[in-house]
Every structure is written in C-alpha cells, then in structure tokens.
MARSE-540091 format. One record per residue (C-alpha): y, z, x; residue in one letter. Coordinates in Angstrom, 2 decimals, always signed. Last residue first. Layout:
N
NODE     north        up      east   r
NODE         Y         Z         X   A
...
***
This chain:
320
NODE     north        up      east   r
NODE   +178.78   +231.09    +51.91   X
NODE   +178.84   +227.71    +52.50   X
NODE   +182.39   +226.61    +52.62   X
NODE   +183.34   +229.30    +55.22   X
NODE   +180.68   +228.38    +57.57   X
NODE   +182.67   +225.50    +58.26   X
NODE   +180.89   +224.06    +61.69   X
NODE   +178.27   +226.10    +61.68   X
NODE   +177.35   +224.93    +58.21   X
NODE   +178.16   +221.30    +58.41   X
NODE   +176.42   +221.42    +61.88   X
NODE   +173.06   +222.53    +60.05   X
NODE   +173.72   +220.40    +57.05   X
NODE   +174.04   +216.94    +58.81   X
NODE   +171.44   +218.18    +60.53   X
NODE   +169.27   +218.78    +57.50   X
NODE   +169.84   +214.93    +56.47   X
NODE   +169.05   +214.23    +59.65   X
NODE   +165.41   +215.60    +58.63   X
NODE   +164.10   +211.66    +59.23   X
NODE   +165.10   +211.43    +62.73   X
NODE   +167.79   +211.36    +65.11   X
NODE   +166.40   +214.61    +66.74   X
NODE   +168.69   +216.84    +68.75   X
NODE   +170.16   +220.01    +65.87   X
NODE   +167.25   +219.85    +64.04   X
NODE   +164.82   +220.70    +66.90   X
NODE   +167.10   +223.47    +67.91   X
NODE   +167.07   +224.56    +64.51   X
NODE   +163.19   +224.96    +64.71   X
NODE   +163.51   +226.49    +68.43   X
NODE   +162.63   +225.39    +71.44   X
NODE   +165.94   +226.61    +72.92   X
NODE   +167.31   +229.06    +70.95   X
NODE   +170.54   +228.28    +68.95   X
NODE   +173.18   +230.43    +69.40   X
NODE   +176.76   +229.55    +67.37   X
NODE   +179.99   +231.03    +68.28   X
NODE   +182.60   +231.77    +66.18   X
NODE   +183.29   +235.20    +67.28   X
NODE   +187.33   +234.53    +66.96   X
NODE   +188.07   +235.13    +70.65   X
NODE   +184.89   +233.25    +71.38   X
NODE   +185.84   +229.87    +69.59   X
NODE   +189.00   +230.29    +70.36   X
NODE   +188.58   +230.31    +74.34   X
NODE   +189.31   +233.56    +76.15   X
NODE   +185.94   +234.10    +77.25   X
NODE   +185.12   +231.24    +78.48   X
NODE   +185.57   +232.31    +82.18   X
NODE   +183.34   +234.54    +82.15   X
NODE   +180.66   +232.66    +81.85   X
NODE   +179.07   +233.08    +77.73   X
NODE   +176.31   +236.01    +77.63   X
NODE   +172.28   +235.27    +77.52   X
NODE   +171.42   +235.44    +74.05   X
NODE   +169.72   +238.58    +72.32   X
NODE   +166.18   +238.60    +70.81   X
NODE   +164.84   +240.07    +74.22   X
NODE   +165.95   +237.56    +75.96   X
NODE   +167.63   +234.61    +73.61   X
NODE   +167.85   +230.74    +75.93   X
NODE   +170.51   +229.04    +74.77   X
NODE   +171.55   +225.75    +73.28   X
NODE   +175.05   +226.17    +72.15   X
NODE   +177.42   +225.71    +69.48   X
NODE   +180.68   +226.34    +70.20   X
NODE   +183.48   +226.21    +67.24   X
NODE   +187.32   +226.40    +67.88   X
NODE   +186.81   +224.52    +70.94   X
NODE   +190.00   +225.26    +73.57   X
NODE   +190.36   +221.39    +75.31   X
NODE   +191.79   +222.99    +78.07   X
NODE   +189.28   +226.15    +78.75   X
NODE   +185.93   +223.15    +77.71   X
NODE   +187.73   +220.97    +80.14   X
NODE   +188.18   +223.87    +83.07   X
NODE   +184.56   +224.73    +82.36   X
NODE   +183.13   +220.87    +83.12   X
NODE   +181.39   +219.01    +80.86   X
NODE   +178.29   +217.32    +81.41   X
NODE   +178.32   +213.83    +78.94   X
NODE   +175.30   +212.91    +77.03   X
NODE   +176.39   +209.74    +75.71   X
NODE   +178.55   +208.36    +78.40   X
NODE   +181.57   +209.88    +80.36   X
NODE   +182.83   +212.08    +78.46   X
NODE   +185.86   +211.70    +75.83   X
NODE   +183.95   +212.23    +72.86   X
NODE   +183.27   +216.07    +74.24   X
NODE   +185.79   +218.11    +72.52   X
NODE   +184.07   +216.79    +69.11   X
NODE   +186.72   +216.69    +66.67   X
NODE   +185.86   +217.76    +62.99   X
NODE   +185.54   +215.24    +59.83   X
NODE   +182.02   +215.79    +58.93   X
NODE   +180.26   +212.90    +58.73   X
NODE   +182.18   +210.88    +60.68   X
NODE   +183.30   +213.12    +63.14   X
NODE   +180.55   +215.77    +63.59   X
NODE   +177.84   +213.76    +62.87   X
NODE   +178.92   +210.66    +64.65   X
NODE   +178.97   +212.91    +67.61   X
NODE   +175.41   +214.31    +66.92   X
NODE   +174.09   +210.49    +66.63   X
NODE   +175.80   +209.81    +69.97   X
NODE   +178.38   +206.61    +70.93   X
NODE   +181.01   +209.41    +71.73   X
NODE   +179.68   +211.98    +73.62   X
NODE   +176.81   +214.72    +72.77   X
NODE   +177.33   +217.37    +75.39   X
NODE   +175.77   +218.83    +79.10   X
NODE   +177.22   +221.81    +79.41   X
NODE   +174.16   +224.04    +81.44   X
NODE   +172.39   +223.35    +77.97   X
NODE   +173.02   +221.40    +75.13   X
NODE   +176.25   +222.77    +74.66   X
NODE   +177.91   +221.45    +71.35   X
NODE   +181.70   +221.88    +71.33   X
NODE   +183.89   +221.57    +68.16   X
NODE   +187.74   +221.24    +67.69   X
NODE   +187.79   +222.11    +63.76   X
NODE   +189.28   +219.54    +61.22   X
NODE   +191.32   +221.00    +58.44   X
NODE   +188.73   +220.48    +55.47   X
NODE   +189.34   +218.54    +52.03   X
NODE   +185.48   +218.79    +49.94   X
NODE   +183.44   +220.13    +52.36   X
NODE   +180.92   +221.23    +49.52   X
NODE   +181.02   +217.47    +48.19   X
NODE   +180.30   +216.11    +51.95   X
NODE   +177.38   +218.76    +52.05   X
NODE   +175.92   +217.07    +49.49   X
NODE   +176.75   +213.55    +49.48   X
NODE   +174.71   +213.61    +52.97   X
NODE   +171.41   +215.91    +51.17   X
NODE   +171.34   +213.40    +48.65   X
NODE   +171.97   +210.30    +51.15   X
NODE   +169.07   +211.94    +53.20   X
NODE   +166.57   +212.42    +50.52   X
NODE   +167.22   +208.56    +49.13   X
NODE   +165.97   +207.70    +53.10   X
NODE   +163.11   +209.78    +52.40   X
NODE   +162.22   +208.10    +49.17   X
NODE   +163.02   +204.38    +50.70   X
NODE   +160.35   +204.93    +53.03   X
NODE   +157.95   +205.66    +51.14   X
NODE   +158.77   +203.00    +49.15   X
NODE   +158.40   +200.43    +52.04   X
NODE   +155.10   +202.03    +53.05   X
NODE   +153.43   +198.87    +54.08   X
NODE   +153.54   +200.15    +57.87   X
NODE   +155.54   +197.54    +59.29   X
NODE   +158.11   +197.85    +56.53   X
NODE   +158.11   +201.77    +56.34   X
NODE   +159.24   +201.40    +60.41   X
NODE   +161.44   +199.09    +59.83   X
NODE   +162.79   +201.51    +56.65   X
NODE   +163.05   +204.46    +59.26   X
NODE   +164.80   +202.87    +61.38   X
NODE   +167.62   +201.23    +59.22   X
NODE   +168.23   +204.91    +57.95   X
NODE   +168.69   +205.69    +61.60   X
NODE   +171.10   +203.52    +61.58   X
NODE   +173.20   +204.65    +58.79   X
NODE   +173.07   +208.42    +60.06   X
NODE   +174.71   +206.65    +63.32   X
NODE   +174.15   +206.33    +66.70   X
NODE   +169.91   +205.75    +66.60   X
NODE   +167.85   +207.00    +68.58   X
NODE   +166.14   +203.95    +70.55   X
NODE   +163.37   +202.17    +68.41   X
NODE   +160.87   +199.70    +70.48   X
NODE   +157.85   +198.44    +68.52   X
NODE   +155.01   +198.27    +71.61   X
NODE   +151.93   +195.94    +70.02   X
NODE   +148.39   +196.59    +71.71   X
NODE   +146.31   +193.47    +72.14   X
NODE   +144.69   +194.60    +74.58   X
NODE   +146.20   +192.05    +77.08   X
NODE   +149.64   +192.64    +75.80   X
NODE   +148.94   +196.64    +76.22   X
NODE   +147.91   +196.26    +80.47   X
NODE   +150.99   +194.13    +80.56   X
NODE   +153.31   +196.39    +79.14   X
NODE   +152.12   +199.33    +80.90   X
NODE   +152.83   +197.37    +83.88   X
NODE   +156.45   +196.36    +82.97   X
NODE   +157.13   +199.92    +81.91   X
NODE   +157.76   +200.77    +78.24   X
NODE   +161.39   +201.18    +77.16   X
NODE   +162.62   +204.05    +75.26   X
NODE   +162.15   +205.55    +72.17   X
NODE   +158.67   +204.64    +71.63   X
NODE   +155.93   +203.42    +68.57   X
NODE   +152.77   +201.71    +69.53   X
NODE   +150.70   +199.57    +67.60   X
NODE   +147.35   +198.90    +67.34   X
NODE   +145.84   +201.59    +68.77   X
NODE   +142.49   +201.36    +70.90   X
NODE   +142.39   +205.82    +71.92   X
NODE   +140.77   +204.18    +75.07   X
NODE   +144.00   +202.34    +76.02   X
NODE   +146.47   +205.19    +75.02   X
NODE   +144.30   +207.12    +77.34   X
NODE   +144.35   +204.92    +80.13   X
NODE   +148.49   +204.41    +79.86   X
NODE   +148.99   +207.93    +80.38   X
NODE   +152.12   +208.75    +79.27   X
NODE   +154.93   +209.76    +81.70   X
NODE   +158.57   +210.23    +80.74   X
NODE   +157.89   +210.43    +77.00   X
NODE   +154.88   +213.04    +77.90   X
NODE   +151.24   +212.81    +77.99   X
NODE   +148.84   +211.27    +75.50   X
NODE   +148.07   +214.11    +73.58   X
NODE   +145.35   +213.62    +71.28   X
NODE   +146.34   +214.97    +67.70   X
NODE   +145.24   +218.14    +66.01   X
NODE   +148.68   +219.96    +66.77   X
NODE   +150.62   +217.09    +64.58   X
NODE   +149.63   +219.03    +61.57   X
NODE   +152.38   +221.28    +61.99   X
NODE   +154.92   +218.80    +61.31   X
NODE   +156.41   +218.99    +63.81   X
NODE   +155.48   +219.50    +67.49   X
NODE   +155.99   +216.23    +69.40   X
NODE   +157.34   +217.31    +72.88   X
NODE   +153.05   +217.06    +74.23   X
NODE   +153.30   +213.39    +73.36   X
NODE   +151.48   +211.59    +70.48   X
NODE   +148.13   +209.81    +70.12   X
NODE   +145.89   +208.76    +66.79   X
NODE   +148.76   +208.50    +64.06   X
NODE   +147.43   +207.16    +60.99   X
NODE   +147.33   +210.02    +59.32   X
NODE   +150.78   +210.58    +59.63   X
NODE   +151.81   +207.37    +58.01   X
NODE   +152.92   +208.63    +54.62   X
NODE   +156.82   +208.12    +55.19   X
NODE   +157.65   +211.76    +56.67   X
NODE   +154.98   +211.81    +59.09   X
NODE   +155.69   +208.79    +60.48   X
NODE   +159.46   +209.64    +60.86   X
NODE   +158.23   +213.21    +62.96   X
NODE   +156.71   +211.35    +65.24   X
NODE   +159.37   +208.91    +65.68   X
NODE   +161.78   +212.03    +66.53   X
NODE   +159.06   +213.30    +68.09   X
NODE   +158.46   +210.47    +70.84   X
NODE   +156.35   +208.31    +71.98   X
NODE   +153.81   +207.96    +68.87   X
NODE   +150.65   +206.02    +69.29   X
NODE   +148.88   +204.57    +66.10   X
NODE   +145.84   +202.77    +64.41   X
NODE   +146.05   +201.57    +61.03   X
NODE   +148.55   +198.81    +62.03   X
NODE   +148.31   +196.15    +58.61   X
NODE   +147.75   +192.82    +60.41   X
NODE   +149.14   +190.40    +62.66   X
NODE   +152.46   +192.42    +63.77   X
NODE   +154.65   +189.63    +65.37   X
NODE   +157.54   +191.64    +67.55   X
NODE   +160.62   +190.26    +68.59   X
NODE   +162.14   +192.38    +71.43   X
NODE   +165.99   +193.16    +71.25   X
NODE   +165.45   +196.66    +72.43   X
NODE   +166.73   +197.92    +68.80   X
NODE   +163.14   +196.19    +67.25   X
NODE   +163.13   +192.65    +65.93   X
NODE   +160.04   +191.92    +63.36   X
NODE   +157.95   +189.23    +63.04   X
NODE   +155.43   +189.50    +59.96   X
NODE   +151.47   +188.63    +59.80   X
NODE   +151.17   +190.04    +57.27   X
NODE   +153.02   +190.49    +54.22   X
NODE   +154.63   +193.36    +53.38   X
NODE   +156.48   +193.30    +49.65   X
NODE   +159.77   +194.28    +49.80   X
NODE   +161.73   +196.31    +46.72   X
NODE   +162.00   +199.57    +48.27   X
NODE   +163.44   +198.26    +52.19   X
NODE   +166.17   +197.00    +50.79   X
NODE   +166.91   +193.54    +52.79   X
NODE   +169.87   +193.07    +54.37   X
NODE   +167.74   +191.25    +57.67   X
NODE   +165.50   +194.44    +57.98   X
NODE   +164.82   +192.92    +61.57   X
NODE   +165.91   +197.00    +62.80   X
NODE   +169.51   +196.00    +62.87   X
NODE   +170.37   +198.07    +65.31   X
NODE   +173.32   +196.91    +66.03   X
NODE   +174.25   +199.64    +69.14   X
NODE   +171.19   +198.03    +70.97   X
NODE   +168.81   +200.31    +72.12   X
NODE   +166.92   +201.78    +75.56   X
NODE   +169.98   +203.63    +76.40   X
NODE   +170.30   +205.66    +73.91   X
NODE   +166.57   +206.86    +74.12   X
NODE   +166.81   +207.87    +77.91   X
NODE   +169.77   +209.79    +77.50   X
NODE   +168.01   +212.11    +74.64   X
NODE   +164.81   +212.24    +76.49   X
NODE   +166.66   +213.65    +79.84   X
NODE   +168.84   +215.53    +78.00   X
NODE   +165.67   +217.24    +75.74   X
NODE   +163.82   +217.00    +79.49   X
NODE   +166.76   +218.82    +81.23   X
NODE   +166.82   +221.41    +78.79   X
NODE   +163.21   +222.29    +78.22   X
NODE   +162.76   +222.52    +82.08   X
NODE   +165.89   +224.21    +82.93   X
NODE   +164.87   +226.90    +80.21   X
NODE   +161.84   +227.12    +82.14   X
NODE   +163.55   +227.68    +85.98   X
NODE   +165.60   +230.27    +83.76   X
NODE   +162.78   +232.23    +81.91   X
NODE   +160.61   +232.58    +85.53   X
NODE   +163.62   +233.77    +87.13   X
NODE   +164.35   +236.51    +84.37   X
***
C-alpha cells in the first residue's frame, strides 16, 4: 500500500509538474507563425522562419527528417500528422501510439540527456517547455533547431499547433485532416449538449491539485461545454485546492485522478462526503496512468476525445 502511494505521488506530481511547466513556457497568443494562413492550402518552402509560443524565431533550412520529441502531447501530434517515422528520440512519459515503444529514450521532460540527443544528430527538436541555456548552446553549435510549443489554453490553439507543426514538417494536409477530426468530434458533442443547465465541476488531478482558469481542461469545461469549473478561481493554472473550498464551492461532478487497488478506487476523505457530487454518486475515477487519464491531461491532437470524455462525465445523461 506504501509502495502504491509513494508511486502514485510520482505519476502525479510529474503530470502537475509537466502540466505547470508547459503553461508557463508559452505565450497566451500563440500564434504558432501561421500568420492567418490555412495550414491545407500552403506550400513549404525551405528555408522558412517560423515563431514558436516562447516567442523564439526559428529559420528551419531544410525539410527536418530527423526528430526529438519532449513531450507526449507533441509526441503524440507527430504521430497523428504522418511524422512518426521521423521521430528518432522521445521521453520515457511518451507512450502512445504504441509504436512509440521502439524509440530511443532520451530521458524525461525534466531531465533529457543532452549527449544522447546529440549522438541521435536530429535536426529539430520539439518541447513543451524551455530548453536550458547550456543545452541550447551545445544544440546551436550542432546545428540542432529547438521549436518551442507550450500546451496550448484553448482547443483553437492547439489547432494552431498542430498546423505549425504540419508546416515545418511539409505535412500541411495532414495536418489539416486531424485538425478537421477535432472540429467534427467538437460540433459533435456540442449538438448532443444541445441547451444544458451548467454543472459545478471539479477535476482532481491528484492530492487536489486542479486545472485553473488560463488551462486547456478549464476552457474545456466552460467554453466548450458550458459547466463551471470550481477551480477557475485558483491561484494559477494548476491550482491545489483546499477541502474546505471543494465543501463550499459543493461540485456537482468530481472527476478524479486516482489510484484503483485491487480494481476498486481508494475512498473520497471523509470530509467530502456530503458534497453533491458524492451524495448523488456522480463521481468519476480515472486511474492514474491510464488511457483516459492520458485523454483527460494532454493538449494534443485526441482533444477532440477530451472534449468528449468531460462532455460525457460531465452530462452523462445526454449520452446514454
């Protein structure tokens, strides 16, 4: 039971750690250097300059064939335009799609190992968060480029991602398709919604730590979706909330992060027990490490099933 808890702390205080991390490396503009252009109808020419959400200009020389992925969200993006087999180096947290298991590890978004991303000779690298100055260096003199793109903070921005990232690549079609998925699966669950009383909603990332306003999952909720997140008053992104606030602010709808023993989730404190939520058995368990768990925190190109997965534990009732 020890061993399970110091490991859930682990997963749950890198996923915060990551998710923090991310936000704060970006600008909330975001334009991604797509300048209004649609991504489909471009036609890459190299050399091109783009901007990334750090701000950085970037002049990629020639078609990147080689690449290191920082993070699974990205990871997951490259995949999901055609560029998967170009991939060459990805951290240990990158585990979908499946076929990401046969590629180098290059350590984790907190620490990669700048020697191996050196040998592996990429020409660009893709991250979430700032690169240290040094690593910086050591990549400028190889020649390396470092494309900067934070999570994004809304569905539309991470749209803007994923065409940068289709433009860089010469997969601007590609990239077009997936974002087309996302605005089919978006009008989707907005027609099944169709007029809803908003819910009060709490998502518990682990040991109360939340999605505050300026998040991805908090645009989700409220823009997308038309509930209240209890948690878009917090202080930051990734707010921890405190029992008394969660008691006060009485979520209708808590959706946690949890670790299941035995197939069965550790119980709810005591002194949540007479929130709505629990009263009327309206809470959601997602294990940690899990598939929907996955869903539920990347920014990525399956938003389009997040939008989906909170739609349906948020109004379960329009769904079934």
């Amino acid at each position: 039971m020890k061993k399970n808890m110091i490991k859930r702390g682990i997963l749950i205080g890198t996923l915060v750690f990551m998710m923090v991390m991310a936000g704060c490396s970006g600008s909330s503009d975001n334009n991604g250097g797509n300048d209004g252009e649609n991504g489909s109808e471009e036609l890459t020419a190299f050399p091109m300059t783009v901007t990334d959400t750090a701000g950085n200009e970037i002049t990629i020389e020639a078609m990147p064939e080689k690449i290191i992925s920082v993070s699974p969200t990205l990871t997951e993006t490259l995949f999901a335009i055609g560029a998967g087999d170009r991939v060459v180096g990805r951290t240990e947290y990158c585990n979908y799609p499946e076929e990401v298991a046969n590629i180098q590890v290059i350590g984790t978004f907190t620490n990669p190992n700048t020697e191996l991303i050196l040998d592996l000779e990429p020409d660009l690298v893709f991250s979430s968060g700032g690169v240290p100055e040094e690593a910086q260096a050591l990549f400028d003199a190889s020649g390396i480029k470092v494309i900067v793109l934070a999570d994004s903070q809304t569905v539309d921005q991470i749209e803007e991602n994923i065409l940068l990232m289709g433009k860089v690549l010469d997969l601007n079609e590609e990239a077009a398709a997936v974002n087309e998925e996302i605005e089919a699966e978006r009008t989707a669950v907005k027609a099944a919604l169709g007029d809803v009383e908003p819910k009060r909603v709490f998502v518990d990332l682990g040991y109360y730590y939340s999605a505050g306003a300026g998040s991805f999952i908090d645009s989700i909720i409220v823009e997308e979706l038309g509930a209240i997140n209890i948690a878009a008053d917090g202080e930051g992104e990734w707010p921890q909330i405190s029992e008394e606030v969660i008691v006060e602010k009485d979520p209708e709808v808590y959706i946690r992060n949890v670790t299941m023993g035995g197939g069965e989730a550790e119980p709810m404190a005591d002194s949540l027990q007479g929130i709505t939520a629990v009263v009327e058995n309206q809470v959601v368990n997602v294990e940690t490490g899990s598939p929907d768990n996955d869903i539920m925190t990347r920014a990525g190109a399956r938003v389009g099933q997040t939008i989906r997965f909170y739609a349906e534990a948020i109004y379960p009732e329009k769904f079934n």
